[in-house]
Biopython code that builds the backbone (N, CA, C, O; Angstrom):
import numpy as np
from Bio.PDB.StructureBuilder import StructureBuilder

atoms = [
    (1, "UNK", "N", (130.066, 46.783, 26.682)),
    (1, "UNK", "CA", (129.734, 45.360, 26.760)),
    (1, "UNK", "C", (130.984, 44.567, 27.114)),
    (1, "UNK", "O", (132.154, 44.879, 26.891)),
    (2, "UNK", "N", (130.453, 43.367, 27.771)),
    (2, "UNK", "CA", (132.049, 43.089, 28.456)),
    (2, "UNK", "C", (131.636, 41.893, 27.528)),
    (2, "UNK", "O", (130.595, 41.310, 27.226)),
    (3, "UNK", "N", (133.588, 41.785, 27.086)),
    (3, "UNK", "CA", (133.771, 40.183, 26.438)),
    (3, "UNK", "C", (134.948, 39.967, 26.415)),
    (3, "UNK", "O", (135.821, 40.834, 26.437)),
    (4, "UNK", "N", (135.151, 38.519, 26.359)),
    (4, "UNK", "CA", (136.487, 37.833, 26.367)),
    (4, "UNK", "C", (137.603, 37.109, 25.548)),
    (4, "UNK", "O", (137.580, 35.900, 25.316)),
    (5, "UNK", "N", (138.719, 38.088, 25.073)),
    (5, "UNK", "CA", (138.849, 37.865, 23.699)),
    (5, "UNK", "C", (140.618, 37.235, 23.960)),
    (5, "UNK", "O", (141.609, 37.828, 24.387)),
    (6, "UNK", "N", (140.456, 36.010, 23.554)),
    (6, "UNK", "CA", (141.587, 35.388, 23.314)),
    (6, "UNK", "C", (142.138, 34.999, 22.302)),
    (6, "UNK", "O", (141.550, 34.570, 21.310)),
    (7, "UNK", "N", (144.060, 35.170, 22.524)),
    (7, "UNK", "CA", (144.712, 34.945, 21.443)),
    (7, "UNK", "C", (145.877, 34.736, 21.492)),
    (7, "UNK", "O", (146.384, 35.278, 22.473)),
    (8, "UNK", "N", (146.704, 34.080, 20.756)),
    (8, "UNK", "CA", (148.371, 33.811, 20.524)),
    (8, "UNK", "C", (148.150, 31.834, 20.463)),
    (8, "UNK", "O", (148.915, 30.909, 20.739)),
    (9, "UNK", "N", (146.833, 31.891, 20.001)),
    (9, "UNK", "CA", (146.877, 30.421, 19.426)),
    (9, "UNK", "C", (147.668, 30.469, 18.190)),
    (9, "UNK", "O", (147.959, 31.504, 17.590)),
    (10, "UNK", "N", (148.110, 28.859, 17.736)),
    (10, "UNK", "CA", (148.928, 29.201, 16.334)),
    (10, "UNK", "C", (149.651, 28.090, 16.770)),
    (10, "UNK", "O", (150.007, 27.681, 17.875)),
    (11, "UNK", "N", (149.807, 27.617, 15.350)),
    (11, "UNK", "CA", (150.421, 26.090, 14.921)),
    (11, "UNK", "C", (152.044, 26.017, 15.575)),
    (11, "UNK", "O", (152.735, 26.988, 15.266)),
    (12, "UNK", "N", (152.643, 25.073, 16.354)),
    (12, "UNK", "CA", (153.696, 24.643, 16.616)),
    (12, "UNK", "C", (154.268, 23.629, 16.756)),
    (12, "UNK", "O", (153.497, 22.680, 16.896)),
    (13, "UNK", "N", (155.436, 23.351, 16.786)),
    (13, "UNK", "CA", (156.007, 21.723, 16.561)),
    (13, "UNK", "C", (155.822, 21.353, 18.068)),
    (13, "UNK", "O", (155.501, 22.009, 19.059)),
    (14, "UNK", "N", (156.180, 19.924, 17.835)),
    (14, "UNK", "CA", (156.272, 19.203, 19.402)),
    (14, "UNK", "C", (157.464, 19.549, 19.686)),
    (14, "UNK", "O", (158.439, 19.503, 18.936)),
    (15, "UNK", "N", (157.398, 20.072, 21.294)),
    (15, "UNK", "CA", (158.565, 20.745, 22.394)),
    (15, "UNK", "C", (158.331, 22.220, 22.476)),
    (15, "UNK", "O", (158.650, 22.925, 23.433)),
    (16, "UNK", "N", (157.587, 22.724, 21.085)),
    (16, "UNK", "CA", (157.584, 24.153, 21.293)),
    (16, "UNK", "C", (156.806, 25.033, 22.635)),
    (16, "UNK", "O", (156.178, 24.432, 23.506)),
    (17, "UNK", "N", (156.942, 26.261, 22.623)),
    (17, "UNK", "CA", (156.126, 26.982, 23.281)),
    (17, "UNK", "C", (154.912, 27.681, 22.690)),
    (17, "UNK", "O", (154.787, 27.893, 21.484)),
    (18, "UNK", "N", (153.929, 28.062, 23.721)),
    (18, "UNK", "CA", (153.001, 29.444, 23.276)),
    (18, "UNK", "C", (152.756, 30.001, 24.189)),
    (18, "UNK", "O", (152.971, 29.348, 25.211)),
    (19, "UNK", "N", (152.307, 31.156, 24.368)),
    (19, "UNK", "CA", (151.873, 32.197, 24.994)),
    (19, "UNK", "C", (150.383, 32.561, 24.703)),
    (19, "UNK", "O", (150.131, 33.313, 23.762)),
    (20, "UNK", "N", (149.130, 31.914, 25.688)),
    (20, "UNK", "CA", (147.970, 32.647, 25.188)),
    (20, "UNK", "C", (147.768, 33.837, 25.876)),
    (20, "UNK", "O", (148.617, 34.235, 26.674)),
    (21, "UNK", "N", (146.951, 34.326, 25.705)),
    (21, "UNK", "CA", (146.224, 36.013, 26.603)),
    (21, "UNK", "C", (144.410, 35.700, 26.090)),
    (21, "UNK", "O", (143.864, 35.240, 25.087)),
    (22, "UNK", "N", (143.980, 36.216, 27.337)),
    (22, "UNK", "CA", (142.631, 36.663, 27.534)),
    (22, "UNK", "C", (142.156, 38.021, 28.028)),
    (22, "UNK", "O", (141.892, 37.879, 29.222)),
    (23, "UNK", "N", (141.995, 38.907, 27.757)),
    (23, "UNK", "CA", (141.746, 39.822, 27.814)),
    (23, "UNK", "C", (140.453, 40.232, 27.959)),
    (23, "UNK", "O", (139.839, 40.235, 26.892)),
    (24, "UNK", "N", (139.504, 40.761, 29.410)),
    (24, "UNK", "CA", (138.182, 41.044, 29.271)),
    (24, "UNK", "C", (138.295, 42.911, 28.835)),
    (24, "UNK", "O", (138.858, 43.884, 29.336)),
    (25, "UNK", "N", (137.769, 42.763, 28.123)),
    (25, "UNK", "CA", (137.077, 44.159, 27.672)),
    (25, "UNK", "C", (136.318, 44.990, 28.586)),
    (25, "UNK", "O", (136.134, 44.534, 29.714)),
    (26, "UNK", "N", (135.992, 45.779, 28.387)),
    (26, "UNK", "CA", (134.871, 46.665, 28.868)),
    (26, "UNK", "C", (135.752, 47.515, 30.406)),
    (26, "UNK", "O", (136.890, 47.507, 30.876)),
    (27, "UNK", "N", (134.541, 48.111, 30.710)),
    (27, "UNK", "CA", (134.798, 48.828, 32.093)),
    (27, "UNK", "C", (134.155, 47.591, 33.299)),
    (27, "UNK", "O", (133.022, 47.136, 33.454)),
    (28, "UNK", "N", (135.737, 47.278, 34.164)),
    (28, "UNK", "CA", (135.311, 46.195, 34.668)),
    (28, "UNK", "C", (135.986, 46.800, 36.528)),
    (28, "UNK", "O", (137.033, 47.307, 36.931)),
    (29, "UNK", "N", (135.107, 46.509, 36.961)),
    (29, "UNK", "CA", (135.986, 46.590, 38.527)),
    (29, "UNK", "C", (136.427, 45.498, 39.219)),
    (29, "UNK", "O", (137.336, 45.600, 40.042)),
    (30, "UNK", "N", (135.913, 44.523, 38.990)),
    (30, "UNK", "CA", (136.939, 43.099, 39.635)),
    (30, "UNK", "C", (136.170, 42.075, 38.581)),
    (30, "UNK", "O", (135.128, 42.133, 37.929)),
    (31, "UNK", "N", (137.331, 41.017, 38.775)),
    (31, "UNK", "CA", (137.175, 39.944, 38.210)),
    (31, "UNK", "C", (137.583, 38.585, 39.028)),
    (31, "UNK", "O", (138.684, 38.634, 39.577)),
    (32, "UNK", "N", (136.769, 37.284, 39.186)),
    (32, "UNK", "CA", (137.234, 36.570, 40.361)),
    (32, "UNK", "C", (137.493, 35.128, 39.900)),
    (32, "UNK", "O", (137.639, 35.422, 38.713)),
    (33, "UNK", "N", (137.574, 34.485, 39.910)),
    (33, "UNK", "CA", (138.452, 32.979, 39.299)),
    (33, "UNK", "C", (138.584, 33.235, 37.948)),
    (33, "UNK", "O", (137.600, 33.654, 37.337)),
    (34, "UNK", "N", (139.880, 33.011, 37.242)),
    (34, "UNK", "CA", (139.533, 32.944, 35.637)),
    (34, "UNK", "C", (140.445, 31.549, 35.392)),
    (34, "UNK", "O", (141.422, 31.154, 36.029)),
    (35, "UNK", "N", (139.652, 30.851, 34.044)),
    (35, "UNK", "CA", (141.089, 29.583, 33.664)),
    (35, "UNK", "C", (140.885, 29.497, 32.700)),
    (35, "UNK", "O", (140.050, 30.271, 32.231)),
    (36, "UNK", "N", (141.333, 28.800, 32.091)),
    (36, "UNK", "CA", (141.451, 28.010, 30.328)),
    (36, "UNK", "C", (140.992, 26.581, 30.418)),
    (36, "UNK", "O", (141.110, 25.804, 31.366)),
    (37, "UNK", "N", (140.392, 26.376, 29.131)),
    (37, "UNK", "CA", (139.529, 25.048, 29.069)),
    (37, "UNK", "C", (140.152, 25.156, 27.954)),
    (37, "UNK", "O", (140.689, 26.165, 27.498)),
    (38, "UNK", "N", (140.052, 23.564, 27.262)),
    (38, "UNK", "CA", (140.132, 23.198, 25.705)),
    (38, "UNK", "C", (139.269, 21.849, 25.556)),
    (38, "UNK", "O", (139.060, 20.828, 26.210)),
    (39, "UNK", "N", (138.899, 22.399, 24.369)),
    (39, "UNK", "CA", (138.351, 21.259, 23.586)),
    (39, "UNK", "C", (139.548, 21.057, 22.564)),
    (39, "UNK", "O", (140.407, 21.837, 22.151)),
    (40, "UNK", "N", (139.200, 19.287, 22.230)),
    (40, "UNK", "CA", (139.770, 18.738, 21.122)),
    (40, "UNK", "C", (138.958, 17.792, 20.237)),
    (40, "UNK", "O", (138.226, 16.901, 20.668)),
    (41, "UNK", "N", (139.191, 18.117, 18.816)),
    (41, "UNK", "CA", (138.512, 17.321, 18.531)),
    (41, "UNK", "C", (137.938, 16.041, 19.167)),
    (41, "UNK", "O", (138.558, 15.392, 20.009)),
    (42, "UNK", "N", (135.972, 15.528, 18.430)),
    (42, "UNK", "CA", (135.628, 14.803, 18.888)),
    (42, "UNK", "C", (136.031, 14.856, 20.908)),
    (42, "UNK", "O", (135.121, 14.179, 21.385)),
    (43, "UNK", "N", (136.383, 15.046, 21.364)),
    (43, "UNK", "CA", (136.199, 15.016, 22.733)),
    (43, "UNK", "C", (135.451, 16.286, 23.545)),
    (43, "UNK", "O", (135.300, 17.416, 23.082)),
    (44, "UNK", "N", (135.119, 15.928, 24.566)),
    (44, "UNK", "CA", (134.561, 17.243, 25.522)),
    (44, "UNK", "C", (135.567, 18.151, 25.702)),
    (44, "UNK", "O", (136.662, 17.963, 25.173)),
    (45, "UNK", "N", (135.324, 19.188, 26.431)),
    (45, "UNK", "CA", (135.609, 20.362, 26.862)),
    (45, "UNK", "C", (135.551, 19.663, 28.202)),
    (45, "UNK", "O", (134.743, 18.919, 28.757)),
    (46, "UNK", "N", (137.411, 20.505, 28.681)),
    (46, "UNK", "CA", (138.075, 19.822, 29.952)),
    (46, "UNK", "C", (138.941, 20.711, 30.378)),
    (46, "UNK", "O", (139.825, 21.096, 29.613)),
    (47, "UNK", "N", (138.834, 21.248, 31.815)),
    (47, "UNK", "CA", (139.948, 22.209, 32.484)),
    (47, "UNK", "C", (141.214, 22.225, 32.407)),
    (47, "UNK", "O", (141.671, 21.225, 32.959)),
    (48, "UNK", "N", (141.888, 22.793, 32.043)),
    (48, "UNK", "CA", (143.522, 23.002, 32.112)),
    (48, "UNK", "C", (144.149, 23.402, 32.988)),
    (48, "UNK", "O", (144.950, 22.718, 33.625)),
    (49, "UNK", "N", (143.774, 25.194, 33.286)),
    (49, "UNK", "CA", (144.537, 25.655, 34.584)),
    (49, "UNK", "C", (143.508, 26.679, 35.194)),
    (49, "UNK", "O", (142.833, 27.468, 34.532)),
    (50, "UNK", "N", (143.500, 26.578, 36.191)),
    (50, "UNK", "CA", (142.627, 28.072, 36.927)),
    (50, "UNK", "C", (143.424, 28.741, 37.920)),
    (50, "UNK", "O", (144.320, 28.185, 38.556)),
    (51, "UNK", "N", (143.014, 30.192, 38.068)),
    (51, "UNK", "CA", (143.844, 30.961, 38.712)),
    (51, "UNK", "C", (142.967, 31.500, 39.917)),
    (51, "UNK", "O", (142.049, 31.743, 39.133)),
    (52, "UNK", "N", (142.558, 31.813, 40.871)),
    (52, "UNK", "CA", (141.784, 32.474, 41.802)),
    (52, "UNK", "C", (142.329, 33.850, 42.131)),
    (52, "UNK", "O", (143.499, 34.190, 42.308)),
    (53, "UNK", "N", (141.191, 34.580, 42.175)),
    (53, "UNK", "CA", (141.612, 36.369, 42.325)),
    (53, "UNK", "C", (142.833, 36.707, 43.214)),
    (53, "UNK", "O", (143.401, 37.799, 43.184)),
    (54, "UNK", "N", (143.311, 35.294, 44.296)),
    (54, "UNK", "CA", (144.198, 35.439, 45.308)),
    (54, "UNK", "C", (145.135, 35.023, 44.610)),
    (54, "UNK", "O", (146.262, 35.113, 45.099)),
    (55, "UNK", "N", (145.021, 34.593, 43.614)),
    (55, "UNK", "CA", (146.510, 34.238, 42.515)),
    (55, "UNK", "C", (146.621, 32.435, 42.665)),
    (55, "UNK", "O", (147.124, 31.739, 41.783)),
    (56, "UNK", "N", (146.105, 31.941, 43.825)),
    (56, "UNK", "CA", (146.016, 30.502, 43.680)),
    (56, "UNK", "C", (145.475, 29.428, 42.868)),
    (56, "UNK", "O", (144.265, 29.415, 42.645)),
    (57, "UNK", "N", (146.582, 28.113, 42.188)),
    (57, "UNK", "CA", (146.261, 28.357, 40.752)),
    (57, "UNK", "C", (145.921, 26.385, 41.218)),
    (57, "UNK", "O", (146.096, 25.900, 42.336)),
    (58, "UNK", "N", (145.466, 25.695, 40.072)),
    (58, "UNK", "CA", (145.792, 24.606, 39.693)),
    (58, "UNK", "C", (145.544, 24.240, 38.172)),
    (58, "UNK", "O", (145.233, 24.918, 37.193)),
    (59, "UNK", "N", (145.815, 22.848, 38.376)),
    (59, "UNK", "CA", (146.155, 22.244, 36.767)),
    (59, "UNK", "C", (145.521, 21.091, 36.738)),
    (59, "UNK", "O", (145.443, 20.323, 37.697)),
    (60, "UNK", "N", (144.972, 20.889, 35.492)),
    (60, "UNK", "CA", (145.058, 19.393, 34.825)),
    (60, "UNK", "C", (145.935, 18.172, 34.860)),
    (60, "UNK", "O", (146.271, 18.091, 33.678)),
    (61, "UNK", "N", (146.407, 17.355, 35.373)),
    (61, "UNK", "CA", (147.506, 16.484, 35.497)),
    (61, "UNK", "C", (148.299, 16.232, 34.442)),
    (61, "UNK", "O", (149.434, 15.760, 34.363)),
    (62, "UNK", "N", (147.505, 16.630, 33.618)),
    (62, "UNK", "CA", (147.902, 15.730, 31.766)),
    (62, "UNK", "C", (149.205, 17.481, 31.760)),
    (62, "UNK", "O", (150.288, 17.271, 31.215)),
    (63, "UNK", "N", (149.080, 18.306, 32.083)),
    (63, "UNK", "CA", (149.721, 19.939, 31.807)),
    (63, "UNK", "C", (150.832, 20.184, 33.362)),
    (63, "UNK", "O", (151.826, 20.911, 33.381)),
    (64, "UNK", "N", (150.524, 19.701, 34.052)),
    (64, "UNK", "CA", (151.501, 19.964, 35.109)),
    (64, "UNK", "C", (152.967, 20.417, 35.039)),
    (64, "UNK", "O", (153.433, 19.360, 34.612)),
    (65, "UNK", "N", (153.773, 21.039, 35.126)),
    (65, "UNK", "CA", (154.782, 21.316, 35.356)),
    (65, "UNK", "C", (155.402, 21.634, 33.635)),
    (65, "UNK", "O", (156.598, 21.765, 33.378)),
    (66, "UNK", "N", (154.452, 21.699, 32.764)),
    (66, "UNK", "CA", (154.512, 22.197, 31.205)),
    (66, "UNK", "C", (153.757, 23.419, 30.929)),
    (66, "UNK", "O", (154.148, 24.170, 30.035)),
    (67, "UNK", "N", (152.627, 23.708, 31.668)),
    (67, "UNK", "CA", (151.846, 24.829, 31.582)),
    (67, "UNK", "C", (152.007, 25.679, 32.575)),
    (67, "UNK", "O", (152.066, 24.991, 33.594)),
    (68, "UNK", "N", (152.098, 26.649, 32.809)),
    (68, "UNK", "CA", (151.931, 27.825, 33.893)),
    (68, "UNK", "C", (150.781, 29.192, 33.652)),
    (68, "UNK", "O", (150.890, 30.039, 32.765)),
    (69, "UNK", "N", (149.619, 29.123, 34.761)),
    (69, "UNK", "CA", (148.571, 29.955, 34.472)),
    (69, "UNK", "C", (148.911, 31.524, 35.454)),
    (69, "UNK", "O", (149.492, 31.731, 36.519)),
    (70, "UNK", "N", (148.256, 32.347, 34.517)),
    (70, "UNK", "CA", (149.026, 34.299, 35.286)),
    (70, "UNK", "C", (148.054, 35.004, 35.043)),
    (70, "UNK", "O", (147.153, 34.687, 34.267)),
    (71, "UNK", "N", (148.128, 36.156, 35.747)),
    (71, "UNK", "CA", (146.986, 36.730, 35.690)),
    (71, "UNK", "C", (147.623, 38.340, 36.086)),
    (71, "UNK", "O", (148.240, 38.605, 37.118)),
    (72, "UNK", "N", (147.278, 39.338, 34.932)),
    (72, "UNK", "CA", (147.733, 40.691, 35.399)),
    (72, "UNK", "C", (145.950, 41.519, 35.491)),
    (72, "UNK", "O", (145.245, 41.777, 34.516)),
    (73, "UNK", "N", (145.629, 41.761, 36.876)),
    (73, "UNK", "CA", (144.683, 42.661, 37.054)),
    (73, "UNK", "C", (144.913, 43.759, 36.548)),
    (73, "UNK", "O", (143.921, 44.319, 36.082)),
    (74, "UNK", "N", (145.923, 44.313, 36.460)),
    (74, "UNK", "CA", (145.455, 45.936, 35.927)),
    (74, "UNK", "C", (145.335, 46.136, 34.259)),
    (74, "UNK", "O", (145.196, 47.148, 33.573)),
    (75, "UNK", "N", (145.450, 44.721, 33.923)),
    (75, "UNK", "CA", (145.678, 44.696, 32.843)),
    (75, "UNK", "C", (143.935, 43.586, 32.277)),
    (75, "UNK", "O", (143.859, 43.084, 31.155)),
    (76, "UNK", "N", (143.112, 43.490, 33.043)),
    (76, "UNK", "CA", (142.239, 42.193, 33.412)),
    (76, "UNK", "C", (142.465, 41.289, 32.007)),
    (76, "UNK", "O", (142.034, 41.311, 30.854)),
    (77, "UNK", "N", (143.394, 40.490, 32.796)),
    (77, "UNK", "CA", (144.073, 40.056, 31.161)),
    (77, "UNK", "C", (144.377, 38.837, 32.461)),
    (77, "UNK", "O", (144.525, 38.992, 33.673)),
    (78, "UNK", "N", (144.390, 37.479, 31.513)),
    (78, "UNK", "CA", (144.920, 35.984, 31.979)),
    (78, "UNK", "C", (145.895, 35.423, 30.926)),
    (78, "UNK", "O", (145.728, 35.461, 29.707)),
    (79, "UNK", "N", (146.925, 34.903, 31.582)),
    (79, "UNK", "CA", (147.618, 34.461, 30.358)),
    (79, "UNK", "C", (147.931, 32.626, 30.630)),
    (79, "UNK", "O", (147.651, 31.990, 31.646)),
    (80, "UNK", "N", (148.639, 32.068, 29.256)),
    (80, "UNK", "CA", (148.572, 30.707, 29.935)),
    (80, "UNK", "C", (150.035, 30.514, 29.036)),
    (80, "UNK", "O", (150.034, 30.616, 27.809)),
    (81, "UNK", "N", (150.787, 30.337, 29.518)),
    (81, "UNK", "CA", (152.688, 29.775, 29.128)),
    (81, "UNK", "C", (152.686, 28.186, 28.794)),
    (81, "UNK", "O", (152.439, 27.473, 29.767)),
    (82, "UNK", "N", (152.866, 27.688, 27.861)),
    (82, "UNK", "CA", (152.634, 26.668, 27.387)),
    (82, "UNK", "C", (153.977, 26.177, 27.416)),
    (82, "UNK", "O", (154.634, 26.791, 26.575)),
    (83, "UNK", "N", (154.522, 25.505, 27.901)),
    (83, "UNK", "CA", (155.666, 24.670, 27.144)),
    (83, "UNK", "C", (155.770, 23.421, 27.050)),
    (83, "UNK", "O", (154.966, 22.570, 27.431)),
    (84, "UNK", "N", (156.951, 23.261, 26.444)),
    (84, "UNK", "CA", (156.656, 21.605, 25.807)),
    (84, "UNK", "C", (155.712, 20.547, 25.263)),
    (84, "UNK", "O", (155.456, 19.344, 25.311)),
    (85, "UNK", "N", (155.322, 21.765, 24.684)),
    (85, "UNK", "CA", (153.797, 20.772, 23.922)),
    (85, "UNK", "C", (153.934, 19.635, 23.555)),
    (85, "UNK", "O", (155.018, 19.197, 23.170)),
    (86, "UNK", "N", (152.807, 18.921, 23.612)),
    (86, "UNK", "CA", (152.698, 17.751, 22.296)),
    (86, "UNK", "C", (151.644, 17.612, 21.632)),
    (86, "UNK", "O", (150.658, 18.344, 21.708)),
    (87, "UNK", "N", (151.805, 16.471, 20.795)),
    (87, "UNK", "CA", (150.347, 16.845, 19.941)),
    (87, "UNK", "C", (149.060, 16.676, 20.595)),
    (87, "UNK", "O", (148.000, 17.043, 20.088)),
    (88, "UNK", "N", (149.178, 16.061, 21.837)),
    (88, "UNK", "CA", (147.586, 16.109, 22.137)),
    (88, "UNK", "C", (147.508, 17.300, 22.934)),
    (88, "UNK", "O", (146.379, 17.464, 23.396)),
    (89, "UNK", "N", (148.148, 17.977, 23.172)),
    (89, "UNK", "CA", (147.709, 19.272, 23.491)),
    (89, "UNK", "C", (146.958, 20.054, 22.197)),
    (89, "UNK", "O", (146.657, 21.229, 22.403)),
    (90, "UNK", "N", (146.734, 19.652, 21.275)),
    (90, "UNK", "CA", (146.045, 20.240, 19.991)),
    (90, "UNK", "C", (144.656, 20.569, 20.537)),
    (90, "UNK", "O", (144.102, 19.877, 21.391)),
    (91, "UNK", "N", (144.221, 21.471, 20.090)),
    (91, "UNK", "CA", (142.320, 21.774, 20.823)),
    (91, "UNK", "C", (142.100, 23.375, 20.537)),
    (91, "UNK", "O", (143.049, 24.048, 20.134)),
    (92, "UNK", "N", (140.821, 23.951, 20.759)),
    (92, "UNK", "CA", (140.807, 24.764, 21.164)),
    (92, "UNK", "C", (141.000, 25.198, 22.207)),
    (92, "UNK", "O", (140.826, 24.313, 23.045)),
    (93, "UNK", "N", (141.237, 25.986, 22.577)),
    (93, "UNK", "CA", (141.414, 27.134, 24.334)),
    (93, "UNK", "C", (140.462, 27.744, 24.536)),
    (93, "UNK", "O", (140.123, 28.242, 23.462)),
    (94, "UNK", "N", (139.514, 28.131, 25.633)),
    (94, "UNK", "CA", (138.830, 29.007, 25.695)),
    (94, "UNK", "C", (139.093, 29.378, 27.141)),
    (94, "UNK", "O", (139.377, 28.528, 27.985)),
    (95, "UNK", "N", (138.975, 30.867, 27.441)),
    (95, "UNK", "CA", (139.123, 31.486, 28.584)),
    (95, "UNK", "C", (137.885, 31.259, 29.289)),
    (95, "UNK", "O", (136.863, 30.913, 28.696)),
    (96, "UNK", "N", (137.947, 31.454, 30.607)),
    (96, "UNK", "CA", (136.550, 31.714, 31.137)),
    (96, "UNK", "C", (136.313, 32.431, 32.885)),
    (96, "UNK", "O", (137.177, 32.309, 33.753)),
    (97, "UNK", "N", (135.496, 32.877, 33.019)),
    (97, "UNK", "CA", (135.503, 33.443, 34.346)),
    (97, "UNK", "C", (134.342, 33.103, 34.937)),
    (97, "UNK", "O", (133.433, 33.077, 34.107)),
    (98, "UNK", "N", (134.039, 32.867, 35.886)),
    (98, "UNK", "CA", (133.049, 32.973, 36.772)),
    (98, "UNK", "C", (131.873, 33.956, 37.409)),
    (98, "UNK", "O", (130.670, 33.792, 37.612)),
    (99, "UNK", "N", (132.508, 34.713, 37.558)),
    (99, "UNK", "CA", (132.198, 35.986, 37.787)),
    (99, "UNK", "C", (132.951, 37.631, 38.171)),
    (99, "UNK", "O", (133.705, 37.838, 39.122)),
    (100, "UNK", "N", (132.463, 38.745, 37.062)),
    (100, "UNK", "CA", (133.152, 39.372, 36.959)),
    (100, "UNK", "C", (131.956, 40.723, 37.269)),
    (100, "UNK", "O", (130.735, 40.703, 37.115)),
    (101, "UNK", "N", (132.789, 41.766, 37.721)),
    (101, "UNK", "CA", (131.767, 42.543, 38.540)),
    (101, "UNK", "C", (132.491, 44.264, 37.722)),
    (101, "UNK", "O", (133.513, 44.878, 38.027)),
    (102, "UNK", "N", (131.269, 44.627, 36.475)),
    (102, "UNK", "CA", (131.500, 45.581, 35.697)),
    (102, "UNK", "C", (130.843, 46.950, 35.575)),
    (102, "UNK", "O", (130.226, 47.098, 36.629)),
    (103, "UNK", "N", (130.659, 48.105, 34.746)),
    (103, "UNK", "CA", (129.820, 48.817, 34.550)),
    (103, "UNK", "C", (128.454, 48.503, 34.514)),
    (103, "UNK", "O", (127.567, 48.921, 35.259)),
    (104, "UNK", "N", (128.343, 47.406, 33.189)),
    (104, "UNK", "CA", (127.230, 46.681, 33.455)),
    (104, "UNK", "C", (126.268, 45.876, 34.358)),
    (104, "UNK", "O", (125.096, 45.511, 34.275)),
    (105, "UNK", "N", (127.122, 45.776, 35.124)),
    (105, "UNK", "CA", (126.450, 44.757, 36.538)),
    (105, "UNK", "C", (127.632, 43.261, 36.705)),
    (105, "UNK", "O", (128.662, 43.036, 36.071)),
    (106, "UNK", "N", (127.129, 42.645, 37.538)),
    (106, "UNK", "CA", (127.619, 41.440, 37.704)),
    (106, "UNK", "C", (127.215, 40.716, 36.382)),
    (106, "UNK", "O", (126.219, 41.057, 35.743)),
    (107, "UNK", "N", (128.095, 39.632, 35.984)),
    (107, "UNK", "CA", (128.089, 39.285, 35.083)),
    (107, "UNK", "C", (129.080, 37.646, 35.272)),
    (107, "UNK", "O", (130.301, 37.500, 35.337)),
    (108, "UNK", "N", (127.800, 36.444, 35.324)),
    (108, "UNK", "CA", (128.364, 35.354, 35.463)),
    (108, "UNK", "C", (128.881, 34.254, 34.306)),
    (108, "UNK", "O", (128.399, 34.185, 33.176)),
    (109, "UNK", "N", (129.564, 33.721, 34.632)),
    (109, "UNK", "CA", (130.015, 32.405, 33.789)),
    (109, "UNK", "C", (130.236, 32.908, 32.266)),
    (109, "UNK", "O", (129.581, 32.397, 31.358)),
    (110, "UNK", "N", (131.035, 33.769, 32.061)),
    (110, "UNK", "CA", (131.571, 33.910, 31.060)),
    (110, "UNK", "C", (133.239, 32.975, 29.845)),
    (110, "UNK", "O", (134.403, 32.624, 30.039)),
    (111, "UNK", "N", (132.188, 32.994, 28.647)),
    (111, "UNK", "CA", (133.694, 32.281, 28.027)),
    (111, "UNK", "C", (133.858, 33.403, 26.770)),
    (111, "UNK", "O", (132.940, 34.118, 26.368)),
    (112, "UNK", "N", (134.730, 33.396, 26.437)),
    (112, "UNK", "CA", (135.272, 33.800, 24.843)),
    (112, "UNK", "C", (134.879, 32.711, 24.205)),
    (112, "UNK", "O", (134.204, 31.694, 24.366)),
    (113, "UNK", "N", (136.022, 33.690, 22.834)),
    (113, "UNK", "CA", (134.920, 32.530, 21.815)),
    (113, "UNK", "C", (136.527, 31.505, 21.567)),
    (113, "UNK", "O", (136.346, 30.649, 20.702)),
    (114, "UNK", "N", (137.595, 31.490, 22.015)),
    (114, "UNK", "CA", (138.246, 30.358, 21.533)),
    (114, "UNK", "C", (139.361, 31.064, 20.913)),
    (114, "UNK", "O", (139.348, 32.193, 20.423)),
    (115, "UNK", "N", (140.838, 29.804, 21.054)),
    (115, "UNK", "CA", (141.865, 30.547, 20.247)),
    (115, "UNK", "C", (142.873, 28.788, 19.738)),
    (115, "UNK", "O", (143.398, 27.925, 20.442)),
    (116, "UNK", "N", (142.758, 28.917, 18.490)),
    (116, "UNK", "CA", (143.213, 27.270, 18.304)),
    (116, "UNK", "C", (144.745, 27.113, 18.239)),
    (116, "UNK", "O", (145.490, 27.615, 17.398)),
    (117, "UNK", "N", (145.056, 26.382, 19.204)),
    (117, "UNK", "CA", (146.069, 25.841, 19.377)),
    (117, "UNK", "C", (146.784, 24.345, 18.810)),
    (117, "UNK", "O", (146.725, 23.341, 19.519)),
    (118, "UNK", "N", (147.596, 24.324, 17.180)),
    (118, "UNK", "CA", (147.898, 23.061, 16.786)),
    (118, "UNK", "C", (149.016, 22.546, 17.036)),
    (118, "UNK", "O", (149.940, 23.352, 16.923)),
    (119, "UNK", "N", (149.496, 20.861, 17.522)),
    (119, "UNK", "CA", (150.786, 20.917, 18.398)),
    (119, "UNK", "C", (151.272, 19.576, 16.515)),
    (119, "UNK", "O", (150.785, 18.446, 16.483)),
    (120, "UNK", "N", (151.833, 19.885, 15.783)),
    (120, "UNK", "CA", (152.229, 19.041, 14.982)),
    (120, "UNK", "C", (154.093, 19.361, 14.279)),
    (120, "UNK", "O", (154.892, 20.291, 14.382)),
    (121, "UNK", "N", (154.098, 17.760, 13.459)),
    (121, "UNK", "CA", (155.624, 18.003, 13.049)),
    (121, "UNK", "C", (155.270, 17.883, 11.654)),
    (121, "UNK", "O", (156.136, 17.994, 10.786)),
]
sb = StructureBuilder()
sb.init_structure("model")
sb.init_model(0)
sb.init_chain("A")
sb.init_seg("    ")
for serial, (resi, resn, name, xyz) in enumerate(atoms, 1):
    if name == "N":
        sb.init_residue(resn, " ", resi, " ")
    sb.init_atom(name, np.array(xyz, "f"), 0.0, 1.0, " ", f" {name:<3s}", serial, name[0])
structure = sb.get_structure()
């Protein structure tokens, strides 16, 4: 069964760094756009960074030149480099893909379940 399990959320001061990872499971033969979303409290769920299978990436304006989105295929793993947080970067993270092409079959619009990220002093 394919799923998407993210992690290296975890409480940090303002300026700090993090390192998330997403990792799809299962027996997978390609995987094709993946990015990170967060929710924050009371607010919607809103894009951060996406990566395309060609490695071409973008960002959220609010994360620009503080976030950097990566992606190791052999590893079908996405990662997201956080730096210089602040507190409204506080939210959950969730990974997500579009479509990913596995043992199981094609398999669209997938998210994990979330990895919480707190930015406080």
């Amino acid at each position: 069964q394919v799923q998407l399990v993210e992690s290296g959320g975890d409480w940090v001061q303002p300026g700090g760094s993090l390192r998330l990872s997403c990792e799809v499971s299962g027996t997978i033969f390609s995987i094709n756009a993946m990015d990170w979303h967060r929710q924050a409290p009371g607010k919607e769920r809103e894009l951060v960074a996406g990566i395309t299978s060609g490695g071409n990436t973008n960002y959220a304006d609010s994360v620009k030149g503080r976030f950097t989105i990566s992606r190791d295929d052999a590893k079908n793993t996405v990662y997201l480099q956080m730096n210089s947080l602040k507190p409204e970067d506080t939210a959950v993270y969730y990974c997500h893909t579009d479509r990913i092409h596995a043992l199981d079959g094609i398999i669209f619009d997938s998210w994990g379940e979330g990895t919480h990220v707190t930015v406080s002093s």
